[in-house]
N, C-alpha and C positions, 0 to 999 in steps of 0.2 A: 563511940564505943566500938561498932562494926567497922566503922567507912574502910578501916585500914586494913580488913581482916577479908580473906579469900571463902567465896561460895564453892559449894560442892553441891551438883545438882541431884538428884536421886531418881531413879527410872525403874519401877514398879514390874518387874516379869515374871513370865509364870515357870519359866523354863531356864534355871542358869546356861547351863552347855548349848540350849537353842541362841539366849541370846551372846553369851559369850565368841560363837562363829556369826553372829551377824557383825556383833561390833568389831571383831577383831578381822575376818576374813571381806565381809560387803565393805563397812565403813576403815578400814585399813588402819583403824586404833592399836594402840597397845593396852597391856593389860600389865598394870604398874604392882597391884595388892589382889591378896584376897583374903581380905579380914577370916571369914570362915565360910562354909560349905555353899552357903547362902547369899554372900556377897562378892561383889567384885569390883576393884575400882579403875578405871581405863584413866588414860592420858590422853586431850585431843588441846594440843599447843601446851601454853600453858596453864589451862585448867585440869582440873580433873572431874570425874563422875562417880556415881558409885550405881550399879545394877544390882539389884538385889528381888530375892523371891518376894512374892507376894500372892493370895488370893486377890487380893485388889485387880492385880494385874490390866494393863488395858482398861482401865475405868474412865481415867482422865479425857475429854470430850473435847480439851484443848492443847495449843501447843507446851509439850512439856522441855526443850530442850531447843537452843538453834546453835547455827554457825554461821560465823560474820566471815565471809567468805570472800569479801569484794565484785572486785570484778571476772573471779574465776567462776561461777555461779554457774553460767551456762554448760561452761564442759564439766564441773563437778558432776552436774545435773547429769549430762549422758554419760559420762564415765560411771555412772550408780543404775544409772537405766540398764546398761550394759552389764551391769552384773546382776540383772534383776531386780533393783528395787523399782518399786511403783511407785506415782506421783501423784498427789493429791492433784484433782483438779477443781476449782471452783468458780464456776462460772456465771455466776451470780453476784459475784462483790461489785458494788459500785466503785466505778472510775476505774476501773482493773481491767486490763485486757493479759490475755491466756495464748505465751508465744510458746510453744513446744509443751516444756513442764515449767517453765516462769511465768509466775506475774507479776505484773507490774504495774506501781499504782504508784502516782506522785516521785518520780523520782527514785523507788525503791522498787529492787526484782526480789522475792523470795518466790522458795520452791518448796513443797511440803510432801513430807513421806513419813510412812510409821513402818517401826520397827516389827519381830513379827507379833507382839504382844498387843501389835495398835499403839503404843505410845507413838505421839504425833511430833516428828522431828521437823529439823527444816533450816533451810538454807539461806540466808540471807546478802544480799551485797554490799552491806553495809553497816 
Protein backbone atom coordinates (compact mmCIF):
# COMPACT_ATOMS: atom_id res chain seq x y z
CA UNK A 1 0.00 0.00 0.00
CA UNK A 2 2.97 2.69 0.95
CA UNK A 3 6.12 0.87 -0.40
CA UNK A 4 5.48 2.99 -3.77
CA UNK A 5 4.44 6.16 -2.01
CA UNK A 6 7.21 9.02 -0.99
CA UNK A 7 7.87 10.17 2.86
CA UNK A 8 7.87 13.65 3.88
CA UNK A 9 9.70 14.17 7.08
CA UNK A 10 8.34 16.83 9.65
CA UNK A 11 10.85 18.94 11.85
CA UNK A 12 9.04 20.42 14.96
CA UNK A 13 10.48 24.43 15.49
CA UNK A 14 9.75 27.07 17.51
CA UNK A 15 10.68 29.79 15.29
CA UNK A 16 9.54 29.86 11.28
CA UNK A 17 11.90 32.74 9.84
CA UNK A 18 14.75 31.43 12.65
CA UNK A 19 14.44 28.19 10.97
CA UNK A 20 13.52 29.18 7.53
CA UNK A 21 17.46 31.14 7.43
CA UNK A 22 18.91 28.19 8.85
CA UNK A 23 17.56 25.83 6.33
CA UNK A 24 17.64 27.80 3.51
CA UNK A 25 20.89 30.13 4.14
CA UNK A 26 23.44 27.34 6.67
CA UNK A 27 21.97 24.10 4.90
CA UNK A 28 21.66 25.90 1.30
CA UNK A 29 17.97 24.29 0.79
CA UNK A 30 15.28 25.54 -1.08
CA UNK A 31 12.04 26.38 0.09
CA UNK A 32 9.65 24.84 -2.62
CA UNK A 33 5.85 25.53 -0.38
CA UNK A 34 4.48 27.28 2.34
CA UNK A 35 1.33 25.65 2.94
CA UNK A 36 0.38 28.61 5.57
CA UNK A 37 2.04 30.99 8.10
CA UNK A 38 3.19 28.12 10.05
CA UNK A 39 4.66 25.77 7.74
CA UNK A 40 7.22 25.39 5.16
CA UNK A 41 8.20 22.75 3.03
CA UNK A 42 12.13 22.80 1.66
CA UNK A 43 13.61 20.47 -1.27
CA UNK A 44 16.96 18.59 -0.37
CA UNK A 45 17.59 16.16 -3.76
CA UNK A 46 14.74 14.55 -4.36
CA UNK A 47 12.92 14.59 -1.15
CA UNK A 48 11.08 16.95 0.53
CA UNK A 49 10.44 18.19 4.34
CA UNK A 50 8.03 20.05 5.78
CA UNK A 51 9.27 22.75 9.03
CA UNK A 52 6.56 23.60 10.78
CA UNK A 53 5.69 25.60 14.29
CA UNK A 54 5.45 23.72 17.23
CA UNK A 55 5.54 24.15 21.27
CA UNK A 56 6.96 20.61 20.99
CA UNK A 57 9.64 22.13 19.31
CA UNK A 58 13.28 20.60 20.18
CA UNK A 59 11.63 17.76 22.19
CA UNK A 60 12.90 14.98 20.08
CA UNK A 61 16.10 13.43 22.06
CA UNK A 62 16.95 11.52 18.88
CA UNK A 63 17.92 11.83 15.27
CA UNK A 64 15.12 13.28 13.45
CA UNK A 65 16.36 13.78 9.81
CA UNK A 66 19.86 12.61 7.92
CA UNK A 67 21.60 12.98 4.54
CA UNK A 68 23.19 10.14 2.70
CA UNK A 69 25.95 12.10 1.60
CA UNK A 70 28.58 9.44 0.55
CA UNK A 71 31.76 10.11 0.37
CA UNK A 72 31.47 14.05 0.57
CA UNK A 73 30.78 13.84 4.39
CA UNK A 74 34.07 15.19 5.45
CA UNK A 75 33.96 18.48 3.51
CA UNK A 76 30.11 18.70 3.93
CA UNK A 77 31.07 18.58 7.59
CA UNK A 78 33.57 21.67 7.39
CA UNK A 79 31.92 23.50 4.88
CA UNK A 80 28.71 23.73 7.85
CA UNK A 81 31.35 24.20 10.57
CA UNK A 82 32.39 27.18 8.44
CA UNK A 83 29.24 28.66 8.58
CA UNK A 84 28.77 27.90 11.99
CA UNK A 85 26.93 24.90 12.59
CA UNK A 86 28.13 22.78 15.63
CA UNK A 87 28.83 19.09 15.65
CA UNK A 88 27.67 16.68 17.96
CA UNK A 89 30.42 14.84 19.49
CA UNK A 90 30.04 11.47 21.18
CA UNK A 91 32.64 10.04 22.50
CA UNK A 92 31.42 7.31 24.29
CA UNK A 93 29.77 4.99 21.53
CA UNK A 94 31.36 1.80 21.31
CA UNK A 95 33.66 0.87 18.27
CA UNK A 96 33.43 4.44 17.23
CA UNK A 97 36.29 6.67 16.89
CA UNK A 98 35.82 10.69 16.67
CA UNK A 99 38.06 12.08 13.56
CA UNK A 100 37.27 16.04 13.41
CA UNK A 101 33.24 16.01 13.43
CA UNK A 102 33.07 12.16 12.06
CA UNK A 103 32.41 9.11 13.42
CA UNK A 104 33.04 6.31 12.53
CA UNK A 105 31.91 2.92 13.28
CA UNK A 106 32.03 -0.29 11.16
CA UNK A 107 32.51 0.98 8.00
CA UNK A 108 30.03 3.95 8.17
CA UNK A 109 31.12 7.97 9.02
CA UNK A 110 28.05 10.00 10.20
CA UNK A 111 28.35 13.56 11.56
CA UNK A 112 25.57 14.93 13.75
CA UNK A 113 24.36 18.55 14.27
CA UNK A 114 20.88 20.27 15.37
CA UNK A 115 19.21 22.73 13.94
CA UNK A 116 18.66 25.96 16.18
CA UNK A 117 15.40 24.24 17.67
CA UNK A 118 17.85 21.20 18.82
CA UNK A 119 16.21 18.90 16.16
CA UNK A 120 19.17 16.40 15.70
CA UNK A 121 20.25 16.27 12.09
CA UNK A 122 23.00 14.45 10.50
CA UNK A 123 25.15 13.47 7.97
CA UNK A 124 25.70 10.15 6.77
CA UNK A 125 28.18 8.46 4.10
CA UNK A 126 26.07 6.10 3.18
Amino acid sequence: MLANKETIANLAVKDIETARRFYEDTLGLTQVASECEDVLTFQSGASQFFVYRSDFAGSNQATAMSWAVGEEIEQIAKTLAAKGVRFEHYPDMPDTQLEGDVHHSQGMRIAWFKDPDGNILSLVSG
